[in-house]
C-alpha positions in Angstrom: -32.5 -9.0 -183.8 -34.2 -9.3 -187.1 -37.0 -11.4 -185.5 -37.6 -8.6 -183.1 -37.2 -5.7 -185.1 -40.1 -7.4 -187.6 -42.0 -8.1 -184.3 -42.2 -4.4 -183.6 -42.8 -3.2 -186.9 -46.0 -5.7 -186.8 -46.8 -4.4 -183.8 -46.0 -0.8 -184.5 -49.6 -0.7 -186.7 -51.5 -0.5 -183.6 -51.8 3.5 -181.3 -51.4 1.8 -178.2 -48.6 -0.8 -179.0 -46.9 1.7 -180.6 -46.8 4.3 -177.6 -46.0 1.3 -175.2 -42.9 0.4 -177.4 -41.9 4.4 -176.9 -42.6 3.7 -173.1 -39.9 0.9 -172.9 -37.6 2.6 -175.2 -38.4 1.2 -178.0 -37.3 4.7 -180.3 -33.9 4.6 -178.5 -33.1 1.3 -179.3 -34.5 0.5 -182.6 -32.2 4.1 -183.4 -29.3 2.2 -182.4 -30.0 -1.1 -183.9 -30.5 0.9 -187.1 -27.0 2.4 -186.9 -25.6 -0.8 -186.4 -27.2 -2.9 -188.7 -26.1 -0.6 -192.3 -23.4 -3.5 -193.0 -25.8 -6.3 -191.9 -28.6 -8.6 -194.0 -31.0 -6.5 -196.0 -34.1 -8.5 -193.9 -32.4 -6.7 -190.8 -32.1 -3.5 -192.4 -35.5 -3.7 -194.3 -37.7 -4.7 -190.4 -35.2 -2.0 -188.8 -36.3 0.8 -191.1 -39.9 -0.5 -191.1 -40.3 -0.3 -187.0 -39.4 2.9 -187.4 -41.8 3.8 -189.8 -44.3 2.1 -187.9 -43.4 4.3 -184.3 -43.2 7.8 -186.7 -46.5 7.9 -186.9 -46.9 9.7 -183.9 -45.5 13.3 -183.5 -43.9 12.5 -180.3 -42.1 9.4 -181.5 -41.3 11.0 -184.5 -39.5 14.0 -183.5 -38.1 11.8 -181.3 -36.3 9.3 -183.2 -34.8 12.5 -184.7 -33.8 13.8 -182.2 -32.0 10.2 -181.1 -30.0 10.6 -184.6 -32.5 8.2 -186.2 -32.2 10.2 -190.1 -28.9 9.9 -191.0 -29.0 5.7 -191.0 -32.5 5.7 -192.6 -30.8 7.9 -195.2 -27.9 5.2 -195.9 -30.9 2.5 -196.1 -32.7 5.1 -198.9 -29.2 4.3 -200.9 -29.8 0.9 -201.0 -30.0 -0.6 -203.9 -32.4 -3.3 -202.6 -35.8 -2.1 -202.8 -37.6 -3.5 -199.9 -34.7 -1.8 -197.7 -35.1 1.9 -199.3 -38.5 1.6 -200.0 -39.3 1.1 -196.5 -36.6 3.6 -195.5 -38.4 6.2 -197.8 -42.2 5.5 -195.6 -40.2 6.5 -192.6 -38.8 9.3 -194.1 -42.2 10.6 -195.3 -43.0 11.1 -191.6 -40.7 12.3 -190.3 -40.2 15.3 -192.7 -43.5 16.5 -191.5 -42.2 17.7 -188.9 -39.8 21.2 -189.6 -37.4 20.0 -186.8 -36.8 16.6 -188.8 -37.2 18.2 -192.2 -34.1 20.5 -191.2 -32.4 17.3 -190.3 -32.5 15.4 -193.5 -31.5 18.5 -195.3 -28.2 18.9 -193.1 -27.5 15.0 -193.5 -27.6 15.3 -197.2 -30.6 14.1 -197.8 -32.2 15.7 -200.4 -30.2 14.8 -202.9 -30.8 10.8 -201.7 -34.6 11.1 -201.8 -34.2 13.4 -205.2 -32.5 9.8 -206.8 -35.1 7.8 -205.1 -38.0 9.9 -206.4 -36.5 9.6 -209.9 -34.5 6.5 -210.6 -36.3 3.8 -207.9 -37.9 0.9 -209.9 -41.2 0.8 -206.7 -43.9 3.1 -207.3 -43.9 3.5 -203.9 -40.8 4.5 -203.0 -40.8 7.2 -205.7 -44.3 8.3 -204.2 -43.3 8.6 -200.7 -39.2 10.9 -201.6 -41.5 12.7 -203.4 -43.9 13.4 -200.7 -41.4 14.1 -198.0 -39.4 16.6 -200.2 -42.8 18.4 -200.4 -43.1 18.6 -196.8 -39.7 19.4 -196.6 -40.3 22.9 -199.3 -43.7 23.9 -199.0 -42.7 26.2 -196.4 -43.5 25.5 -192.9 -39.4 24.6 -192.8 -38.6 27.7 -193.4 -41.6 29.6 -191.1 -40.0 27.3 -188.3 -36.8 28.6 -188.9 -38.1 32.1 -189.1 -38.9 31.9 -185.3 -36.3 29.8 -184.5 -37.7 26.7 -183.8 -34.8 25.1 -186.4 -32.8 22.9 -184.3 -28.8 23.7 -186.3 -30.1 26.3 -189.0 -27.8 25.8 -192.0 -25.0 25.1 -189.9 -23.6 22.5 -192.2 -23.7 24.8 -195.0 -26.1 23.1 -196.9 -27.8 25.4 -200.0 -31.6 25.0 -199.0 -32.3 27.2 -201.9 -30.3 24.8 -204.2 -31.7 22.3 -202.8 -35.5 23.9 -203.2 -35.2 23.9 -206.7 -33.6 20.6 -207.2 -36.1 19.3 -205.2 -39.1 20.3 -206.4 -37.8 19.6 -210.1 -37.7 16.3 -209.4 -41.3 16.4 -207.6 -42.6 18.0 -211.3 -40.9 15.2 -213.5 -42.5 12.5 -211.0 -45.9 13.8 -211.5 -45.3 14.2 -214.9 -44.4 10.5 -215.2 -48.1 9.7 -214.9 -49.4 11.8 -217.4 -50.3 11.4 -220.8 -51.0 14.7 -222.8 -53.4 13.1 -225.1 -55.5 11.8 -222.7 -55.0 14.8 -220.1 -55.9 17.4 -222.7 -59.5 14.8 -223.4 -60.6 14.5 -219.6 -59.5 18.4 -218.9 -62.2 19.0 -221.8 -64.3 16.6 -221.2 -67.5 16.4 -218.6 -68.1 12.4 -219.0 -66.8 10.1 -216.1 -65.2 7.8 -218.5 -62.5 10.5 -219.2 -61.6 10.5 -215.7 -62.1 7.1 -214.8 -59.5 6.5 -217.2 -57.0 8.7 -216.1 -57.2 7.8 -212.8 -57.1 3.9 -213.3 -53.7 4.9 -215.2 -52.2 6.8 -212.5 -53.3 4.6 -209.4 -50.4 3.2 -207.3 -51.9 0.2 -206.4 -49.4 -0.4 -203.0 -50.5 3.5 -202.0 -53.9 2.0 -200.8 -52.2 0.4 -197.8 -50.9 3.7 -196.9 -53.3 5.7 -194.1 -53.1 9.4 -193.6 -53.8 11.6 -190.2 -55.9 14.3 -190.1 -53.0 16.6 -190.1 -50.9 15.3 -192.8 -54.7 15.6 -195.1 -54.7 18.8 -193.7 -51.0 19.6 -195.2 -52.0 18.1 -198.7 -55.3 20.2 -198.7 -53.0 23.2 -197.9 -50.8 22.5 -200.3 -52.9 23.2 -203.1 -53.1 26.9 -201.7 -49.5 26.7 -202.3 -48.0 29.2 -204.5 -46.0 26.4 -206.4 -47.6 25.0 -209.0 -45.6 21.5 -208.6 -46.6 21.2 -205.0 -50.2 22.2 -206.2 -50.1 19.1 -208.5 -48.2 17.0 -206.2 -50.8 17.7 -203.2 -53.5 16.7 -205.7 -51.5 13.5 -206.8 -51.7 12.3 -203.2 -55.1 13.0 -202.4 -56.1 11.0 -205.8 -54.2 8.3 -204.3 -55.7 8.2 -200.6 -58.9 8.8 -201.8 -59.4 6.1 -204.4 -62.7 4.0 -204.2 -61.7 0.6 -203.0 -58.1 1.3 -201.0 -58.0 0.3 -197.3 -58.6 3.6 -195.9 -59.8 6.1 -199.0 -63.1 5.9 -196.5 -61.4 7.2 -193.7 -59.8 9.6 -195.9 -63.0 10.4 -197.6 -64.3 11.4 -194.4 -61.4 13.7 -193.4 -61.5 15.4 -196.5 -65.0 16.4 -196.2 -64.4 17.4 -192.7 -62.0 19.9 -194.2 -64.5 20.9 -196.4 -62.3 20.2 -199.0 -64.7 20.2 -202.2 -64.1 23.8 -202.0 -60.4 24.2 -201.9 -60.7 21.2 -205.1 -62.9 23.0 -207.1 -60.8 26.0 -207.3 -57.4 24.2 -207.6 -59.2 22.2 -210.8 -60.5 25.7 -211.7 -57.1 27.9 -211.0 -56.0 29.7 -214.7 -52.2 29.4 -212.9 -52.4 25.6 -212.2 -50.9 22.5 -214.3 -53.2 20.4 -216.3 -52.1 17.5 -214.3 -53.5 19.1 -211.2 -56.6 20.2 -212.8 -57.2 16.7 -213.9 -56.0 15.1 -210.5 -58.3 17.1 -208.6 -61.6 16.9 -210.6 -60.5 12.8 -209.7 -60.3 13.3 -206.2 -63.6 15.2 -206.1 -65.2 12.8 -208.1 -63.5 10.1 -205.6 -65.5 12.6 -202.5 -69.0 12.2 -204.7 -68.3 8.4 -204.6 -67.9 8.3 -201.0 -70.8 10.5 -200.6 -72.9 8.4 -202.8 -71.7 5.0 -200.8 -72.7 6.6 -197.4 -76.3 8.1 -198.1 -77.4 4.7 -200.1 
């Protein structure tokens, strides 16, 4: 089983394997294998969690596989203590809270307080990055614009406080960003006009794993919404990510690079680094990310 699960998840990285494993039912039973396997090795659990992952990429798979009950194990694997196991249980989770349907889910399981103790006490970078990502998506408001027209699939039906768990979440978002920044040095590249200023910050902050990490159209689309938000934490947040996806040098900051400026996001950058109302974190982070755009723009016309 573990052999086959880590099969999948290899083969999971390509569109078209990944839609013929949905063909043959792959969703359904890598679900079940994933609700079976919470008591067995953490190389089961860890290749379980991580063909999932790998499938949630797509919408269809990934509403599915909550729809099949796929959330509630992925939660118990985001308590593990093993970090391969929730790290990769926190990727999948990242995906699937894109979607309001799922997002409602892992709040009814419970699940905000799990990804609130990832994003805080996990020693991986990564797995702090991504609970922090997903409880963006979770309360940046589309959840709550889907349960305004009643797409919600249960509502609050498990009296969960969503409001409670808004703030918590988005408390914990703030003290994750703010775990990257140094005042000193914030306060010299927000005054400053020289490259070094920024180069330095953003060297400081890079997550080195997040370059592996390749985004949709959509989910840039989210981010570049996101610092529209009203919410200054998910302002910085939004600007935290695209920093990280558009670093020269990472696997797909090119492909990122490009759907950014599809988006014509300069624009929406300049005025989140110029906004009177916005953190000096997401100032800083998105002068970076524009200055991450001019890179690309520089590498393309040479």
């Amino acid at each position: 089983r573990q052999e086959a699960a880590g099969a999948l998840w290899n083969l999971s990285f390509d569109d078209r394997n990944r839609e013929a494993i949905a063909a043959a039912g792959g969703v359904e039973a890598l679900v079940s294998l994933a609700q079976q396997c919470l008591n067995a090795s953490e190389g089961l659990q860890e290749r379980a969690a991580g063909a999932l992952w790998g499938l949630s990429v797509s919408e269809s798979n990934s509403i599915a596989i909550g729809q099949e009950g796929g959330v509630a194990p992925l939660l118990t694997m985001a308590q593990s203590e093993v970090e391969d196991v929730h790290e990769t249980a926190a990727g999948a989770l990242w995906n699937l809270a894109f979607y309001s349907s799922n997002a409602h889910r892992i709040v009814e399981e419970g699940g905000v307080p799990i990804l609130v103790h990832l994003c805080s006490s996990s020693g991986s970078k990564m797995a702090r990055f991504m609970s922090a990502l997903a409880l963006a998506y979770m309360f940046d408001g589309r959840m709550d614009e889907a349960a305004i027209v009643g797409t919600s699939s249960e509502g609050s039906s498990k009296g969960v406080n969503v409001e409670g768990a808004r703030r918590m979440a988005l408390k914990h978002i703030e003290t994750f960003v703010l775990t990257f920044s140094d005042p000193q040095v914030f306060s010299m590249a927000a005054a400053s006009s020289a490259p070094a200023a920024l180069s330095q910050v953003a060297e400081a902050v890079f997550i080195q794993e997040a370059g592996h990490l390749r985004c949709s159209g959509a989910e840039i689309g989210r981010f570049i919404a996101m610092l529209r938000n009203p919410t200054p934490v998910l302002r910085a947040c939004a600007a935290f990510a695209l920093l990280q996806f558009s670093i020269p040098g990472g696997r797909h900051a090119t492909h990122h690079a490009d759907l950014l400026q599809n988006v014509g996001a300069a624009r929406v950058l300049r005025a989140a680094a110029a906004a009177t109302s916005a953190s000096i974190e997401a100032k800083v982070f998105a002068r970076i990310v524009l200055r991450n755009l001019e890179h690309h723009q520089a590498g393309t016309s040479t």
